[in-house]
N, C-alpha and C positions, 0 to 999 in steps of 0.2 A: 495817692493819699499820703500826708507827711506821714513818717515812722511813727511817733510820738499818738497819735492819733489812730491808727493800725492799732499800734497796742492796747489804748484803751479799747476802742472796740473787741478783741479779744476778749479781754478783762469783762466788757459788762455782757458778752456774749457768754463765755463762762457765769458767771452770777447768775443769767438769765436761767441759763440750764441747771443750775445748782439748785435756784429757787421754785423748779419743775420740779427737780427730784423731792426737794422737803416738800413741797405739796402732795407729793402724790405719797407720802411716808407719812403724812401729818394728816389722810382723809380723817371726817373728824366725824366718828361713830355715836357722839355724845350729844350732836347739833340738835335733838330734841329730846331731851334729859327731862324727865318729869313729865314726858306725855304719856298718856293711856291708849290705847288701842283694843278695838275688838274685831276680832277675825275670827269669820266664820264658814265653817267646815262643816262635811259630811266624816261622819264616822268613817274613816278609811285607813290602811295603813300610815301614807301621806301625816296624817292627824298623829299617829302617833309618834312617827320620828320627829315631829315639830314639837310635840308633848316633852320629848326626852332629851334636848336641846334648848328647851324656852328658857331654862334658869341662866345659860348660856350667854344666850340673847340678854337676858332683860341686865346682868352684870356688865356685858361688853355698850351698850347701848344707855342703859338710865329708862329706856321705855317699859311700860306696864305692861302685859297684855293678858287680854281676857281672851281666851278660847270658846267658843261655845258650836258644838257640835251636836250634828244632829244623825240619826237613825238615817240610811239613805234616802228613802220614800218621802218621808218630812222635809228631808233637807231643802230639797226640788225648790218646795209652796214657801218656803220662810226664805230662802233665798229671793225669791222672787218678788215677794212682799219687804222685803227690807231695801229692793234696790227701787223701790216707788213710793218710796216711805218719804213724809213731806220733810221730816227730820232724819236724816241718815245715822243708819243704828250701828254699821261696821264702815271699819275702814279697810278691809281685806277682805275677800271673800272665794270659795274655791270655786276655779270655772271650769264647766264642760266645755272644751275647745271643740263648739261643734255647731249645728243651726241652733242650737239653746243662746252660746255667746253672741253669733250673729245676729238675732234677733235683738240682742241687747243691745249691742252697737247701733243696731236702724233704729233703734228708741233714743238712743242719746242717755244709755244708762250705765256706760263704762265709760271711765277717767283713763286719759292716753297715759301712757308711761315715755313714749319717747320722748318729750321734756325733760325725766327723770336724767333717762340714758346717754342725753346727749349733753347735761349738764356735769361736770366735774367735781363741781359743789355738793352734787346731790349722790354719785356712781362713783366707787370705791373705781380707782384705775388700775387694779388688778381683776376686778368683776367680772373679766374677759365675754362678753352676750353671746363672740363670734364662737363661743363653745357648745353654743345649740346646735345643731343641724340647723340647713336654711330650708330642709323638707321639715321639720317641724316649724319654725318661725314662720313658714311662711300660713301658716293657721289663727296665726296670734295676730295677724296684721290686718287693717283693711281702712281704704275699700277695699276686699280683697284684688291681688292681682294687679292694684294702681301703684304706678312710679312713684306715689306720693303718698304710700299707705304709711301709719302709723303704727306701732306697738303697743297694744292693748292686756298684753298676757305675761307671765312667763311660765312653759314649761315643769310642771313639776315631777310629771308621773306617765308615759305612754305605753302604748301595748302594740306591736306590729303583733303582724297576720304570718306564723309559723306550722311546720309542721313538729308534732309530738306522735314518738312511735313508742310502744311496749316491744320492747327487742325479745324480751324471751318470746314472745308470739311471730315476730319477725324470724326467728331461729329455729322456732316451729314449725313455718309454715313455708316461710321464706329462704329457707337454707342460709336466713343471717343475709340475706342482699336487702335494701335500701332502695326501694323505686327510683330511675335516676332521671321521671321524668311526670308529667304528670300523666299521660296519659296511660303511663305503664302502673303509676302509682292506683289511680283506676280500678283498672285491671287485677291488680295484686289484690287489694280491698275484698274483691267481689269475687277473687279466688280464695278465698280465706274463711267467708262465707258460706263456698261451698263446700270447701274440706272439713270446717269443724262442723257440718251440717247444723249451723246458725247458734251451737253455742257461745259459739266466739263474734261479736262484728267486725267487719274487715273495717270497720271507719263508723264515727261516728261524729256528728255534726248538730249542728244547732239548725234544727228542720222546721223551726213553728213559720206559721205565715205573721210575719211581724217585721216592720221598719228597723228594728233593734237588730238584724243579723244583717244591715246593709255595709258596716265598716269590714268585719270578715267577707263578706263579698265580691266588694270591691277591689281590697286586695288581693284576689282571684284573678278579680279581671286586670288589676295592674301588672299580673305577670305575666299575661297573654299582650297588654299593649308594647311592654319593655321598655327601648327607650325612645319611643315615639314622648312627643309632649302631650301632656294634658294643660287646660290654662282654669286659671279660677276669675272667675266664680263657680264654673259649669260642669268644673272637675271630667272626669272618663265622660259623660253622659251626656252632654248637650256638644255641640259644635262651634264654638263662639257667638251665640245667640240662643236665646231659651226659648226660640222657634224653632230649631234642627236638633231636637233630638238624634241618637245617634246609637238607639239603645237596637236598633236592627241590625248593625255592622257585623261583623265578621269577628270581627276582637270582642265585643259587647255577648256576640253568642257563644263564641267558643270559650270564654270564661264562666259564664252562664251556666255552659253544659257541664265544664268542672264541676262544681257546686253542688250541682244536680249527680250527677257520676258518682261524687264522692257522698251521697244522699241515699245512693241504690244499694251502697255496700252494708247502710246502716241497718238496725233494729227496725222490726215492722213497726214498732210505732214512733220512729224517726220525726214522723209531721207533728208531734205533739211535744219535742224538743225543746228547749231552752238553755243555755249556757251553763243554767246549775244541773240540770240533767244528763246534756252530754258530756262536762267534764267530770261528775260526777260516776258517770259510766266509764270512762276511763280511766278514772282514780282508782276503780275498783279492778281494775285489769281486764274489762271483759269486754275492750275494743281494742285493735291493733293501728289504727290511727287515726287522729284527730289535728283538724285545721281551724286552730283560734288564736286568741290574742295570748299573746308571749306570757304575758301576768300570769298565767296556770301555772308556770313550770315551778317558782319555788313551793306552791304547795301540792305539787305532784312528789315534793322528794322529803317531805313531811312522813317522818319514817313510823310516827305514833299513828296517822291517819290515811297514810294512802300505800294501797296496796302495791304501789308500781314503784315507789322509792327504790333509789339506786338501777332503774333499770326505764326509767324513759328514755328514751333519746331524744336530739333534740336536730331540725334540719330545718335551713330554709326552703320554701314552696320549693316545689321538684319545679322544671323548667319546663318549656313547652316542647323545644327540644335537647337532645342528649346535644351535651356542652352549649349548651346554652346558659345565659345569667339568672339567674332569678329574682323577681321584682314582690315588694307588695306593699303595702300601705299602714298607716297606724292611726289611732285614734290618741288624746290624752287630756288628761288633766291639767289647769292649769293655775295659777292667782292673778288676782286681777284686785282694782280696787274702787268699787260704786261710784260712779258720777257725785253721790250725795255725803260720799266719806265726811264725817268731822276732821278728819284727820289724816288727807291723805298722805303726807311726807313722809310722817312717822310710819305710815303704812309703807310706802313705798321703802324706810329703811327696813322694815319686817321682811318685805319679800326678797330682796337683793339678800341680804343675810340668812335666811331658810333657803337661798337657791344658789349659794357661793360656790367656787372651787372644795374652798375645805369644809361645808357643812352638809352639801348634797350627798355625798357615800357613806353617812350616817344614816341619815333620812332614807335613802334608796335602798339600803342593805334592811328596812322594814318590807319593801313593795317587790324588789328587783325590776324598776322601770326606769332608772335616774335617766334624764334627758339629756345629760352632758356629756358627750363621745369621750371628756376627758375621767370622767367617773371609771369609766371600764376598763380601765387598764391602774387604777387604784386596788391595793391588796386587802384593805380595809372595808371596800365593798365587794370585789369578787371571790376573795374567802367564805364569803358567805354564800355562794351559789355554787352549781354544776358547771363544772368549768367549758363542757360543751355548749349550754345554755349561754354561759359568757357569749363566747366565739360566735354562736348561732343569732345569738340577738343584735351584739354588736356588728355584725356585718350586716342584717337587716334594716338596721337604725340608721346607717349613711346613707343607705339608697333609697329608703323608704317616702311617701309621699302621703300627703295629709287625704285624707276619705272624706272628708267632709264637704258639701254641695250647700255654698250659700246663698241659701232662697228660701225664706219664710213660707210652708206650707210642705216643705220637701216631703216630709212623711210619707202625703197621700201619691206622691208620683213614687215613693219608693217601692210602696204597697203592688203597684203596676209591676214591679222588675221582680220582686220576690213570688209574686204569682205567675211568671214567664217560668220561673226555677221551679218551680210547684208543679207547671204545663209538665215542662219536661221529665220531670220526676217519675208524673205518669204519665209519659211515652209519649209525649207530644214532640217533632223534631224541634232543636234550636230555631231554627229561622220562622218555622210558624208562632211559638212561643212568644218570640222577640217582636216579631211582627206586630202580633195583639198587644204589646205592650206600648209597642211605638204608639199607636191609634190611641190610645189612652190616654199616654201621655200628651200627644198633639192636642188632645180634649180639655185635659189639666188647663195647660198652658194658657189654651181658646180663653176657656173661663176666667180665667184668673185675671185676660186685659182688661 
């Protein structure tokens, strides 16, 4: 190549790259200046750090935005109704990243965002997506599981499946040791039981027969699988086809029996359980440990209202065995934007901006669930929290994998796996349990071709 010719090329090779940089310095936050948006929310923390930020927004942007929130119970029916609306009423809306959102995808009633994400025009080039976990993202995508899924979600708010101890009860009972595993953990539970002659419960759990305790359970059973695969759509429970169930295996029971184990340490009326009842009962100090969704811990250290402040501890699932890893699963919230949005653009700058590097440890420091592994090690969000809780969640949150089984109907096969935990509860073994639940499920499935 003559010299002379070398150098220009240089020259407009530099230009070229100069004229990268001022694009990516010059994303242009104003590109719909004058639009209105309505995003709609369930009454949740999530709602309010979006609340305490919106003025933020609407000066950085030129965008309006109308909030409208609802009561949890409501929220469900108007969500629903708004995303089948012949007229589309929101351009954002918050999702259960679960068979709720799936459903919605098999209707053709969620707008992809990967257009958004892969457009430069449209995703701020600092935005960084690959700061989700790809055990979250991979929730938000579908088909599920396909080479060629899209991005439907982002992210706003998750809950992995932890252990929560009251140490002065552990110090009590336990001379201050930490079960280091689960089936010692068990054990310890139902020895604590018998020492404080049942004023105390050695554990308590979310006992009702209800589809609603399947993401805590799952992540049960993820830490009995480890690091075997699970694949989606079929998640732990099916075998790569929704004819082979798999809910009789060895991994499927002996997680099961966990569950159930940590069931037997509870309060006699355990079965009649729900989320606000057994953390409710540990708020109050008068269980020595509970296995649920992470979201309890900061208001476990609410020092106006719970009795255990400054003195929960916080651990992941005990292993199956001593030095072993520990595994377990999450569930989350997440935005998304109706098929029918008037306005999805403006929506979609809504969510990239309520889900940034620097506005998530605002927002997250309301929930203590932020989704971006880079939040947790920000001082602005984890000042606000138990710094065990930090440690314990964010180690959780990289290995963790999505609970969710997509297949419109899941409910009633879940009902089948929660009543094998039931069997066991009272004294039925794991494998006959699991057994009756496979037959059921095989039944499901029959009917549903």
């Amino acid at each position: 190549m003559p010299k002379k010719f070398a150098v220009l090329f240089v020259v407009l090779a530099l230009l070229a790259g100069l004229t990268t940089v001022q694009a990516q310095d010059e994303f242009d936050w104003r590109q719909f200046e004058g639009s209105e948006i309505t995003v709609l929310m369930s009454e949740h923390p999530v709602t309010d750090g979006m609340r305490s930020v919106l003025d933020q927004f609407e000066a950085d942007t030129g965008i309006s935005v109308n909030i409208e929130a609802l009561a949890e119970n409501l929220y469900f029916d108007r969500m629903e109704v708004a995303l089948r609306a012949e007229e589309g009423v929101a351009d954002v809306y918050f999702l259960p990243m679960d068979s709720t959102a799936y459903t919605q995808w098999s209707n053709g009633l969620i707008h992809p965002l990967t257009p958004y994400l892969e457009d430069p025009s449209m995703t701020s080039p600092d935005y960084n997506f690959a700061d989700f976990p790809q055990g979250f993202v991979q929730a938000t995508q579908y088909p599920p599981g396909s080479a060629d899924a899209e991005d439907f979600s982002i992210p706003v708010s998750f809950e992995a499946y932890i252990l929560f101890y009251n140490q002065e009860l552990v110090d009590e009972y336990l001379d201050g040791v930490v079960p280091a595993t689960m089936d010692e953990l068990i054990a310890a539970a139902q020895s604590i039981n018998e020492q404080s002659g049942g004023t105390v419960a050695g554990a308590v759990m979310r006992g009702i027969r209800s589809h609603t305790i399947m993401d805590t359970v799952t992540g049960m059973v993820f830490n009995v699988l480890g690091d075997e695969e699970m694949s989606l759509p079929y998640n732990v429970w099916f075998d790569g086809d929704w004819a082979n169930p798999v809910v009789s295996s060895d991994v499927v029971a002996t997680g099961l029996s966990h569950y159930a184990g940590m069931m037997s340490a509870g309060p006699v009326n355990i079965q009649a359980l729900d989320w606000p009842d057994a953390s409710l009962l540990f708020q109050q100090g008068r269980a020595a440990f509970f296995i649920d969704a992470s979201l309890f811990g900061p208001g476990f250290e609410d020092a106006e209202n719970s009795a255990v402040a400054g003195i929960t501890g916080y651990a992941t699932l005990p292993p199956v065995e001593a030095g072993g890893s520990s595994h377990t699963g999450h569930w989350m919230w997440g935005l998304g934007i109706p098929a029918n949005a008037p306005n999805p653009e403006a929506g979609w700058y809504f969510m990239q901006w309520m889900t940034s590097q620097d506005i998530e440890p605002t927002i997250g420091a309301m929930h203590g669930g932020a989704a971006r592994v880079s939040t947790w090690d920000k001082a602005e969000y984890t000042d606000t929290l138990n710094p065990q809780y930090v440690d314990t969640v964010l180690t959780a949150m990289q290995s963790s994998r999505t609970t969710v089984v997509f297949r419109e109907g899941w409910s009633e096969y879940a009902l089948a796996i929660v009543d094998a935990i039931q069997e066991m509860y009272n004294g039925a073994a794991p494998d006959e349990a699991t057994a009756t639940a496979q037959e059921t499920i095989l039944e499901l499935v029959a009917q549903s071709e």
